[in-house]
N, C-alpha and C positions, 0 to 999 in steps of 0.2 A: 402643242406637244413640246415642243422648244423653249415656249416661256418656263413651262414644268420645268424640263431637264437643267435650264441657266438657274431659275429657284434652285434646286438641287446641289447646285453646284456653289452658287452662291450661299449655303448655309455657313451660319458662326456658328460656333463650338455652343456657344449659350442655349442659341434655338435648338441646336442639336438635341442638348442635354436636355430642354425642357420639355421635346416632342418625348422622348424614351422617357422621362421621369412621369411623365402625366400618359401615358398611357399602361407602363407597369402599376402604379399607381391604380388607375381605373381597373386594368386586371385584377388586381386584388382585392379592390374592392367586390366585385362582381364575386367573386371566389367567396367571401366574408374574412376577409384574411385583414387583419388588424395593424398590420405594416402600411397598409396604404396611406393610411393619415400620414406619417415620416414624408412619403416618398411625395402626396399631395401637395404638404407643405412646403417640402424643396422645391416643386415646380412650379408653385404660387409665386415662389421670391423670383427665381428666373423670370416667368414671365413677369412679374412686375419691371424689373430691372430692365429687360430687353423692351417691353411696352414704352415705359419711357423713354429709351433711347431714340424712341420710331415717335413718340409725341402722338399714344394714344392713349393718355388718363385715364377716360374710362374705362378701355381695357386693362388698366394698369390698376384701377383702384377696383375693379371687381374682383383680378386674383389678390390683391392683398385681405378682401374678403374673403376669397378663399381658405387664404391660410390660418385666417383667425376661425374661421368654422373649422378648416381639417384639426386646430390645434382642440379646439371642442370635442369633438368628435375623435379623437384619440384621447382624450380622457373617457368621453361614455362609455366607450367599447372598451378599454384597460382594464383587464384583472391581472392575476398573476400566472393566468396561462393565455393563450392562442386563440381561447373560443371568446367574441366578445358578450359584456356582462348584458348589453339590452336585450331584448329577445325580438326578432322580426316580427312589425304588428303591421298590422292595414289602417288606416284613418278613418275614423267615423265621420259622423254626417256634418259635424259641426266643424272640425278639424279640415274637411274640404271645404266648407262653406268660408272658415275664414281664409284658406289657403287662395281660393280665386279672388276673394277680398281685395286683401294684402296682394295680392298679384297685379289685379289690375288699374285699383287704385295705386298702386307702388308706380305700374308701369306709364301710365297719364301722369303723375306728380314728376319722375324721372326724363321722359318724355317734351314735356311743358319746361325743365330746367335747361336740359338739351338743349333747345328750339328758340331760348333766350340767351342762352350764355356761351354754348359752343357752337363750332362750324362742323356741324354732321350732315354728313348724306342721307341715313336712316333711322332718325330719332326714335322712330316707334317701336320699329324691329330689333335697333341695337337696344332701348329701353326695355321690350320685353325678355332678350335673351337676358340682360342684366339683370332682373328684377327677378325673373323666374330662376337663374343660374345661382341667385344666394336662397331661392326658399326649397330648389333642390338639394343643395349641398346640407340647408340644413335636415329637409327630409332624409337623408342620407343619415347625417350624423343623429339621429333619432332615430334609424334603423326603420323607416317607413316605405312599405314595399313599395308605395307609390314613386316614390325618389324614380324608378327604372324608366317609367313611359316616360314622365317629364324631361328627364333627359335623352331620351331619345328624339322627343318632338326637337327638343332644344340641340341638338346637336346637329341633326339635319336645319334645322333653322339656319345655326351660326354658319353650317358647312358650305349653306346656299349664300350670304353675306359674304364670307371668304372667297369664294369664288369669286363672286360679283366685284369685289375690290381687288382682282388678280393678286390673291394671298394662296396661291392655288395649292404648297404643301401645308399649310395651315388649315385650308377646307377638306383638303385630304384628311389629316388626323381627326379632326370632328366627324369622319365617314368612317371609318375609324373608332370613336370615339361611341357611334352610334348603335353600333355593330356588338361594341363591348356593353352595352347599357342592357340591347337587347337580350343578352347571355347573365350579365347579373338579374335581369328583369324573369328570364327561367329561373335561373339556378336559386334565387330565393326566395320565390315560392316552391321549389320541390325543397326547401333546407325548414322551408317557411310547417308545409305538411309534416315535414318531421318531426317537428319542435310539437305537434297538436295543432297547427292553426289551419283554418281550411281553406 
């Protein structure tokens, strides 16, 4: 309880920013609310910025993937009003078939690069959060209901990792994090039955 409270205490204004920016960000998402790409993308650069400071690349070069999908993904969704232009669809057979592909192939090639060229503690699990956290964000930015589980799984994942590394308000926001995935993972599919989808 005391390591928590000194984290706490110890926050820079950066991390600060980037915990409030990456979770109203998530809220909005969750909502279908089209600001969230802005607010993703700002919290991409922080934590890029802040990741480097701490000499964690890959966490650093995942959010700057980030930002390049949120910037993606705020053109999809852009029209001239509020509602964005794709409509929420579910993935077909072929669409999950190459998604676990691509996932787990991604995660073994990232994995294998890991385990040659950096000093990591959790090659596999940092490689799969990595690997699955760009092919959710892009499920995201393609308005793909399924985006909601994977990042749930994924965010209790990272949340157990942050712990583990005594990042303990950091596993906090991925709890967090989790919580919010869940509530977009309702909210659209009941926006989802709206629209006609079943």
């Amino acid at each position: 309880m005391q390591n928590l409270l000194t984290q706490w205490l110890a926050f820079s204004w950066l991390e600060s920013a980037g915990f409030v920016l990456t979770l109203a960000g998530i809220a909005l998402a969750a909502r279908n609310v089209v600001l969230t790409w802005p607010l993703q993308m700002l919290a991409g650069v922080i934590y890029v910025v802040l990741f480097c400071q701490y000499q964690l690349f890959g966490e650093a070069a995942l959010n700057g993937l980030y930002v390049l999908l949120a910037a993606y993904g705020w053109r999809a969704w852009r029209r001239s009003g509020e509602v964005p232009v794709l409509p929420i669809s579910r993935m077909g057979r072929g669409e999950l078939v190459l998604f676990w592909g691509v996932g787990v192939l991604g995660t073994l090639l990232v994995a294998q690069l890991q385990l040659h060229f950096l000093p990591t503690a959790l090659p596999w699990l940092d490689s799969a959060v990595f690997v699955f956290g760009v092919l959710a964000q892009w499920l995201q930015a393609r308005r793909k209901l399924w985006n909601w589980p994977v990042w749930i799984v994924l965010d209790l994942l990272a949340a157990g990792i942050y712990f583990y590394k005594a990042l303990s308000l950091t596993g906090l926001l991925y709890l967090l994090l989790a919580a919010l995935a869940a509530y977009g993972w309702w909210d659209w599919r009941r926006l989802m039955r709206g629209q006609g989808g079943a």
